[in-house]
C-alpha positions in Angstrom: -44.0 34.7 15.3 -46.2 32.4 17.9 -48.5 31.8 15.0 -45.7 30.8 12.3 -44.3 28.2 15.0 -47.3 26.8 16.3 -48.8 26.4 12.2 -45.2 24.9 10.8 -44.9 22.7 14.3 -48.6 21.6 13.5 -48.1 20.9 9.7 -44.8 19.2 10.4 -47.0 16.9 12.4 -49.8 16.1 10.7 -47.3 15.4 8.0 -45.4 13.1 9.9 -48.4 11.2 10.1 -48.3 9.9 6.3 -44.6 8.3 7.9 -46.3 6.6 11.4 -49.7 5.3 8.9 -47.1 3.3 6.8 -44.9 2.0 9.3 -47.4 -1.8 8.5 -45.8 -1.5 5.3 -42.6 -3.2 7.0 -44.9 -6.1 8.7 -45.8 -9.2 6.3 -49.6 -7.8 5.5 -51.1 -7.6 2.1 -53.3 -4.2 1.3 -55.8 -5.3 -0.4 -58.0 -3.0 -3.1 -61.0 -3.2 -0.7 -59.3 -1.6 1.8 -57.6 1.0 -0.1 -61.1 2.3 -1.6 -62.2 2.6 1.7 -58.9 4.2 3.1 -58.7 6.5 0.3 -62.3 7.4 0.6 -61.9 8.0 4.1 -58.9 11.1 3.3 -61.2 12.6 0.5 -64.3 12.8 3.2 -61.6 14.3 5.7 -60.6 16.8 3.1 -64.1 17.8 2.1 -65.1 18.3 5.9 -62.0 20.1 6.2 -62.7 22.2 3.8 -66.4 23.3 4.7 -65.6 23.7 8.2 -62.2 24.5 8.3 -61.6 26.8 5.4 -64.6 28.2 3.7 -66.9 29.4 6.7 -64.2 30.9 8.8 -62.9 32.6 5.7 -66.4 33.9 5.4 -66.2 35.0 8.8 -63.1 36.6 8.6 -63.9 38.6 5.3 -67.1 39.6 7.1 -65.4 40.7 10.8 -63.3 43.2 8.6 -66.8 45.1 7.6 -66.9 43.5 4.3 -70.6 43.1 2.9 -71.6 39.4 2.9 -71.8 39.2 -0.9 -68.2 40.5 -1.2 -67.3 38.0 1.1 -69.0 35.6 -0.6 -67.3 36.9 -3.8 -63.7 36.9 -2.5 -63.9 33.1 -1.1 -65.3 32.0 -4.7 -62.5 33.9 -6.3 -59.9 32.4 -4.0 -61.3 29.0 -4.7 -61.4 29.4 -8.5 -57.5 30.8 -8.1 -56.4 27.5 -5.9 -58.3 24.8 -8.2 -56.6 26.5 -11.1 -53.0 26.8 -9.5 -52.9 22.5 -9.1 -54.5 22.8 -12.8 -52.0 23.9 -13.8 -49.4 22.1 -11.9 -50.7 19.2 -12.7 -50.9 19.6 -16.4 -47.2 21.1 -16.7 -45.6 19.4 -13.9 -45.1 15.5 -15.0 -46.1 13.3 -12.1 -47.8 9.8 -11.7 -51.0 8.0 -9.9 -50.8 4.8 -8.0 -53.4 3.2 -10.7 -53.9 4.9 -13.6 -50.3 6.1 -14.2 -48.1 8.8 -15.7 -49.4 12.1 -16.3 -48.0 16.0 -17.3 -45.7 16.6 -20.2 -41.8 15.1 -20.7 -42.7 12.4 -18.5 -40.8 9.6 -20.3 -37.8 11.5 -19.3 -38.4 11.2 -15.8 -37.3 8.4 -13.6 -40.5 6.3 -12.4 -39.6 7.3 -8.8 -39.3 11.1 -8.9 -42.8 10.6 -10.8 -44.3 9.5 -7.7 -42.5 12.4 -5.7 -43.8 14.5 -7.8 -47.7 13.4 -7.3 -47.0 13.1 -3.9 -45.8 16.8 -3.7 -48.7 18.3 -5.8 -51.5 16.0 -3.5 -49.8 16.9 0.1 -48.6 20.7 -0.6 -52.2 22.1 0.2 -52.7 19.9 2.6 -49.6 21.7 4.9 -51.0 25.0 3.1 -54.2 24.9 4.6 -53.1 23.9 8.0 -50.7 26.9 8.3 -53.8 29.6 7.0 -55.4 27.8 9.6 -52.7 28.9 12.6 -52.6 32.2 10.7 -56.0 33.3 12.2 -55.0 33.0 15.6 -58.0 31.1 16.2 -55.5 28.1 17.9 -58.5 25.7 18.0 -59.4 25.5 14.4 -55.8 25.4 13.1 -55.7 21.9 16.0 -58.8 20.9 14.3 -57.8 21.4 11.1 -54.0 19.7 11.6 -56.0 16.6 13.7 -58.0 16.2 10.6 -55.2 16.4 8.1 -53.1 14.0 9.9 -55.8 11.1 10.3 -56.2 11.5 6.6 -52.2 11.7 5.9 -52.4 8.0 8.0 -53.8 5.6 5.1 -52.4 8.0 3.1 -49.0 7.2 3.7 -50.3 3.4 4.3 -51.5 3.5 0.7 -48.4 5.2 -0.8 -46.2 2.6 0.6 -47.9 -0.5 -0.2 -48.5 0.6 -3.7 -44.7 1.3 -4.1 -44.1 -2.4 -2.4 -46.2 -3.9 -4.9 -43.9 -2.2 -7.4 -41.2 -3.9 -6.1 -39.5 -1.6 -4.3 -38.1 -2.6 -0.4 -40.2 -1.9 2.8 -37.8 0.5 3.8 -37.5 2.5 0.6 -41.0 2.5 0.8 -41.8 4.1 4.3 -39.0 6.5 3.3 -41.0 7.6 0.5 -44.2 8.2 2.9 -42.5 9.9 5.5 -40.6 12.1 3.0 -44.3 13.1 1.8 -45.2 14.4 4.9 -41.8 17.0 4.8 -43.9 18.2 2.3 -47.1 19.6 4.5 -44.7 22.1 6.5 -43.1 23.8 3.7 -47.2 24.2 2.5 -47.8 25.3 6.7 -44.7 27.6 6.6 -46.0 29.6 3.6 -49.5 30.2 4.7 -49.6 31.0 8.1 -46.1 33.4 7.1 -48.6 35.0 4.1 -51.4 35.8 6.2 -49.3 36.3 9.3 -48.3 39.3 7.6 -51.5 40.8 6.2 -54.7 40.0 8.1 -56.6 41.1 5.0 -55.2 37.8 2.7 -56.7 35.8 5.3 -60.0 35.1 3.2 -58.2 34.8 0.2 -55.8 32.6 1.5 -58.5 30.5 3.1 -60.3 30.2 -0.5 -57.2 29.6 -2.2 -56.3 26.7 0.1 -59.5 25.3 0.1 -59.5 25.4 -3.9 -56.3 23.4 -4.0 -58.0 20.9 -1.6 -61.2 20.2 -3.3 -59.4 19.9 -6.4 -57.1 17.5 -5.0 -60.2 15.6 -3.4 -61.7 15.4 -7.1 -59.1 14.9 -9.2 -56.7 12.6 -7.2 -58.6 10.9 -3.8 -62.0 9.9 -5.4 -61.0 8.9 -8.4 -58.2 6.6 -7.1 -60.4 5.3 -4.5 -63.1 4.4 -7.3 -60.3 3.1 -10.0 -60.6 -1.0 -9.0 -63.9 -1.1 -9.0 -64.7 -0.5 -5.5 -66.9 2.5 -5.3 -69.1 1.5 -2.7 -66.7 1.2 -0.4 -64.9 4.7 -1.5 -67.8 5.8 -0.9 -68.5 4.9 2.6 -64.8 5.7 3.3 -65.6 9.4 2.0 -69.3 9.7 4.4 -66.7 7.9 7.3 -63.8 10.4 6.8 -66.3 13.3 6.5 -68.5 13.0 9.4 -65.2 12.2 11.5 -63.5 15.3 10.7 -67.1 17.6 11.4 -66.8 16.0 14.8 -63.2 17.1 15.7 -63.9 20.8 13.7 -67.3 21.4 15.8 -65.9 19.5 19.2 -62.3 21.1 19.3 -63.4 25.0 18.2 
C-alpha cells in the first residue's frame, strides 16, 4: 500500500507539472517555433534518458535478481518493449486524436469535436508517462521512482507550456487553455495508479512492466516529441533540446539513486 501512495502521489505530481509549465500562457508572451523545437526536444531527450536509466536497466536487473539467465532477461525486456510500442500503435491508429502541427489523425475523426481531438493526443502522449512513474514506485527502489517522476515532471513543464500556447494560437482563451494543460497531467496518475498497483501485486511483472512502459515511451518519443519538434523546420534546435533534456535527466537518475 506505501508503494501505491507514494507512485500515484508521485505521478499526480509530476503531472501537475504540465499545469505550473503553462501558467506563461496567461502572461502577454508569444511562443515562438524556435523555442518550441528546443522545448519539445528537451521532453523527448528526458524521455529517452528516462527510459535507459530508468526503465530498461533496472528491469534488467530485476529480471536478473529473480535468478533469471541474462539472455532471458534480455529476452523479456525486448518482448515487453515490442508489446508497449505496439499497444500506442494501436491506440493511435484506432483512437482518433490530433498533433499540434501536422493535425488530425485515427479513424471517424471528422466526427469528433476539434477539442476532444486534442484530449485525446494528449491522453495517448501523457498515459505512459504516469505508467512508467508508478512501475517505477512499484520496485520499492524509492530513489529511482523520485528520479524517474523528477524527470517526467521537468519534461511535463514545456510540455504543458507548448500545449497551451498552441491551443491560444487557435484561438481559444488563456484560461481554457491552462485548463486543458493541467487536465493533461490528471492523466499521469491514472497511468501511476495502474502500474505500481500491477506490479505491486506480482513482483515477477516487474520486468515486463518495466519493458512495457518503456515501449510506450520510446514510441511516444518517436512518433509524437521528435517529429513535432522537427515539423517547422527547426531541427537543429530539436535537436540540442533532445542532447539538453537527455543529459539532464542522466544526471538526476545517476545523482538521486
Amino acid at each position: 500500500m506505501e508503494q501505491i501512495v507514494q507512485g500515484l502521489t508521485a505521478s499526480l505530481l509530476a503531472g501537475l507539472a504540465t499545469g505550473v509549465g503553462a501558467l506563461p500562457v496567461l502572461l502577454p508572451i508569444n511562443l515562438t517555433p524556435r523555442l518550441q523545437g528546443i522545448m519539445l526536444g528537451f521532453g523527448g531527450g528526458v524521455m529517452l534518458a528516462a527510459t535507459a536509466f530508468s526503465l530498461i536497466i533496472p528491469g534488467t536487473e530485476a529480471a536478473i535478481a529473480q535468478g533469471i539467465p541474462k539472455p532471458i532477461a534480455a529476452l523479456i525486456l525486448v518482448v515487453g518493449i515490442v508489446v508497449g510500442a505496439l499497444f500506442l500503435e494501436i491506440a493511435n491508429r484506432y483512437l482518433p486524436h490530433e498533433h499540434f502541427f501536422k493535425g488530425p489523425e485515427g479513424s471517424n475523426r471528422e466526427n469528433i469535436k476539434r477539442i476532444w481531438l486534442f484530449i485525446a493526443a494528449i491522453t495517448l502522449h501523457n498515459f505512459p508517462e504516469g505508467l512508467a512513474v508508478g512501475v517505477g514506485f512499484g520496485t520499492g527502489n524509492t530513489a529511482d521512482g523520485i528520479a524517474l517522476a523528477v524527470g517526467i515532471g521537468l519534461q511535463n513543464m514545456p510540455e504543458g507550456l507548448v500545449v497551451a500556447m498552441a491551443l491560444v494560437a487557435q484561438k481559444y482563451p488563456p484560461l481554457f487553455a491552462l485548463g486543458i494543460s493541467l487536465l493533461t497531467g490528471l492523466v499521469e496518475p491514472i497511468g501511476g495508479l495502474v502500474g505500481v498497483g500491477v506490479i505491486s501485486v506480482g513482483e515477477a511483472l516487474l520486468p515486463w512492466g518495466m519493458g512495457f512502459a518503456a515501449g510506450a515511451m520510446l514510441f511516444v518519443v518517436s512518433d509524437e516529441i521528435i517529429p513535432e519538434s522537427h515539423r517547422q523546420g527547426f531541427e537543429r534546435e530539436g535537436t540540442l533540446g533532445v542532447i539538453l533534456g537527455f543529459v539532464v535527466m542522466m544526471f538526476l537518475d545517476i545523482s538521486l539513486s
